[in-house]
N, C-alpha and C positions, 0 to 999 in steps of 0.2 A: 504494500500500500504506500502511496506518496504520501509525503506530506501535508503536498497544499490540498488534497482530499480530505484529510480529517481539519485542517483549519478552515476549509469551503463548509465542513458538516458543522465546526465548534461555532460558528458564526452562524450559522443558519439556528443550530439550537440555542442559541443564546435568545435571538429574534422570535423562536418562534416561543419557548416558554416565558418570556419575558410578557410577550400578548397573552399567554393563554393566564397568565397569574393575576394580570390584571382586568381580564374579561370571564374568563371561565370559571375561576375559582372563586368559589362567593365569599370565604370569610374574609375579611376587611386587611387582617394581620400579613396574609397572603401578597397582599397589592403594598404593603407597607416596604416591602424588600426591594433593593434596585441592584439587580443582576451587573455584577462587573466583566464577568467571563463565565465561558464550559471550556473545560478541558476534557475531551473523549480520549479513552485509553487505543492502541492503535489497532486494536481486535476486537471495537465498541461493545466490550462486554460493559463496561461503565464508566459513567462521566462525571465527576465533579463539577459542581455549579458552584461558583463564588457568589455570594451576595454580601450589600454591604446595607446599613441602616440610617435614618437621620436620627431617629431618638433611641440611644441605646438602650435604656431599660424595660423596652419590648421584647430584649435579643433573644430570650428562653421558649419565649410564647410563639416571636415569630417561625424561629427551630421546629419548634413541633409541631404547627403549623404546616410548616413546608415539609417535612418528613412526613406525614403524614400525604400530603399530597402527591408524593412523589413517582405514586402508583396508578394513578388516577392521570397526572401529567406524561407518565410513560406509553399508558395505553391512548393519549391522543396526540401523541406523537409519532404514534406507528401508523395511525389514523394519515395523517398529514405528510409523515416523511415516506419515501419509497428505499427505506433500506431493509436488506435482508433479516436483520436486528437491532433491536432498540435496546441502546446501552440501559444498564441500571442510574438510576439517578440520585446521588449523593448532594445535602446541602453544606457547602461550608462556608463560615464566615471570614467574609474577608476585611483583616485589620490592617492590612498595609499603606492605607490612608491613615488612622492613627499611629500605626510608628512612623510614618514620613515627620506629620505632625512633632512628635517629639525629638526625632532628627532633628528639624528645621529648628527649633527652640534650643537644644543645644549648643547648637553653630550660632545662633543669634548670640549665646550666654559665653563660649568660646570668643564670638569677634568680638565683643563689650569688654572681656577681660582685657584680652590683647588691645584693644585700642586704650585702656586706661593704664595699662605697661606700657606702651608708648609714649604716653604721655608724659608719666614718672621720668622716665629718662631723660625727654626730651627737657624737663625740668631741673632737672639734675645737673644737666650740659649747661 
């Protein structure tokens, strides 16, 4: 299998369950999730879905929520997609927006230090 075939299907799945979470799926908690990526395994036995959330302390409710779902979203997926197989669908939460976040805040607190040791010295001279 190529490549750009399973990123042609992780794009297409990302689209198409992103639609069905927000239209087909009634509970509320469901539609709260914004899908960042699928990553499909390269023998689509299953796919990892990233999502990420705006108000964190839904993250439990929306979890079981979407697992829960995940069965229901699979079989209308095989509905819609024309593959041999429908991977199994895994939900995981994706934090790499909050450790950017605290990245960027460190280097802020890193450049502040060193600009205030510049300064000392330059005071110094």
């Amino acid at each position: 299998m190529a490549t750009y075939r399973i990123d042609r299907i992780n794009k297409e799945f990302l689209r198409l369950i992103s639609e069905m979470l927000q239209t087909r799926i009634k509970r509320a908690e469901a539609a709260e999730a914004v899908l960042t990526k699928v990553s499909v395994s390269r023998d689509l036995s299953y796919a990892k879905v990233f999502y990420t959330l705006i108000k964190e302390e839904n993250r439990e409710k929306v979890q079981t929520v979407l697992d829960s779902a995940a069965g229901p979203l699979r079989s209308m997926l095989g509905k819609e997609m024309h593959l041999r197989t429908i991977p199994e669908l895994h939900f995981c939460y994706d934090d790499s927006e909050n450790r950017a976040r605290a990245m960027d805040e460190l280097l802020d607190k890193v450049a502040e230090l060193d600009a205030q040791k510049r300064a000392e010295r330059d005071a110094q001279q």
